[in-house]
C-alpha positions as CSV (number, residue, x, y, z in Angstrom):
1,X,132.9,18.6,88.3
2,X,133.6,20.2,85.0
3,X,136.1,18.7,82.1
4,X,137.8,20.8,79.9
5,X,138.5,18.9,76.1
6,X,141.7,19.0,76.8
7,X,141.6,17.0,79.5
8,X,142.0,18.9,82.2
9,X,139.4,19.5,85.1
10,X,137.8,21.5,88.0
11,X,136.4,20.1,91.3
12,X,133.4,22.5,92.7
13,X,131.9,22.8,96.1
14,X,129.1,24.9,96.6
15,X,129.0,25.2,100.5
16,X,125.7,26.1,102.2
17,X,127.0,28.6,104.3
18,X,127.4,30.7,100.7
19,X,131.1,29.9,100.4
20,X,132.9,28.0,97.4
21,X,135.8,27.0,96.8
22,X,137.3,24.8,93.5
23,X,140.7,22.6,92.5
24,X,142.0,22.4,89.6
25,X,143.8,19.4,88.1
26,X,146.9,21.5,87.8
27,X,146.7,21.8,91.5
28,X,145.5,25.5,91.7
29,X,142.5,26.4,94.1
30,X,140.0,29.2,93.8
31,X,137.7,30.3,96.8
32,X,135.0,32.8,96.6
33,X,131.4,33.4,97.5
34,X,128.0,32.2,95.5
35,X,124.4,33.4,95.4
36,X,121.2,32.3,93.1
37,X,120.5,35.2,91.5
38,X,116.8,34.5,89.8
39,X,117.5,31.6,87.4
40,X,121.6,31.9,87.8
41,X,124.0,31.1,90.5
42,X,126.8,33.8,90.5
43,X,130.3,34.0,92.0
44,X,131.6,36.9,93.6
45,X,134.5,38.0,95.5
46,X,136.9,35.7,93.6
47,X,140.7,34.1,95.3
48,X,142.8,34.8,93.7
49,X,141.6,37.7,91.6
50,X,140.2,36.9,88.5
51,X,140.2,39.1,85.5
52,X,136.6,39.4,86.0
53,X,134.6,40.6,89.7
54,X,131.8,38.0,89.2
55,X,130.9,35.5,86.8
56,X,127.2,33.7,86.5
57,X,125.8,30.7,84.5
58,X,122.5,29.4,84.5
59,X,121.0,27.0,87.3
60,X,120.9,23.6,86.0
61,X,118.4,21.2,87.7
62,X,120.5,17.9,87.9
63,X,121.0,14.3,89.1
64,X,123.6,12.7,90.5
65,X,125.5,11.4,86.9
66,X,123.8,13.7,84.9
67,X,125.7,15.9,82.7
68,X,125.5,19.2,80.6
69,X,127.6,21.8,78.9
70,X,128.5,25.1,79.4
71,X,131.0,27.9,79.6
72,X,133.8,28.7,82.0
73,X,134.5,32.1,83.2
74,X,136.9,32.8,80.3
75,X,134.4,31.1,77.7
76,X,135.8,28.1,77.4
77,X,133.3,25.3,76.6
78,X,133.4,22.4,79.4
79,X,131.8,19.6,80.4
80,X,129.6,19.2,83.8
81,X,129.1,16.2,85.6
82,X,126.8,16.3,89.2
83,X,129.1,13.7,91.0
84,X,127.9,12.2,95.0
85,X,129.7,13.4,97.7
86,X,132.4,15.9,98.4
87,X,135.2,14.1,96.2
């Protein structure tokens, strides 16, 4: 899950047949495919279109509660928390 400072957030599920899809807490949804690409996980093939055709970050070894920051497609600092489960 990733939280945005102003208080707004995205659910993520990585899917291990290579699709993903997200909600938003405004209710929007985004679908789209992911790969590792060497030491970053990269989403392509975006719905609805983005502005950009891909976007990557780097892989982040986690644990369930652990958190980290990093940037959202558009740059935008968040938040990332490795939640249990499919919530």
């Amino acid at each position: 899950m990733s939280r945005y400072p102003d208080g707004g957030w995205v659910k993520h599920w990585f899917n291990p047949d290579g699709s993903y899809n997200a909600q938003f807490s405004d209710g929007r949804r985004l679908a789209a495919r992911w790969s590792v690409q060497g030491e970053r996980v990269c989403l392509t093939n975006m719905r609805p279109n983005m502005l950009i055709p891909r976007f990557c970050t780097a892989m982040i070894e986690a644990d369930i509660g652990d958190t980290w920051h990093s940037r959202d497609p558009l740059g935008r600092r968040v938040q990332n928390v490795l939640v249990a489960g499919r919530q």
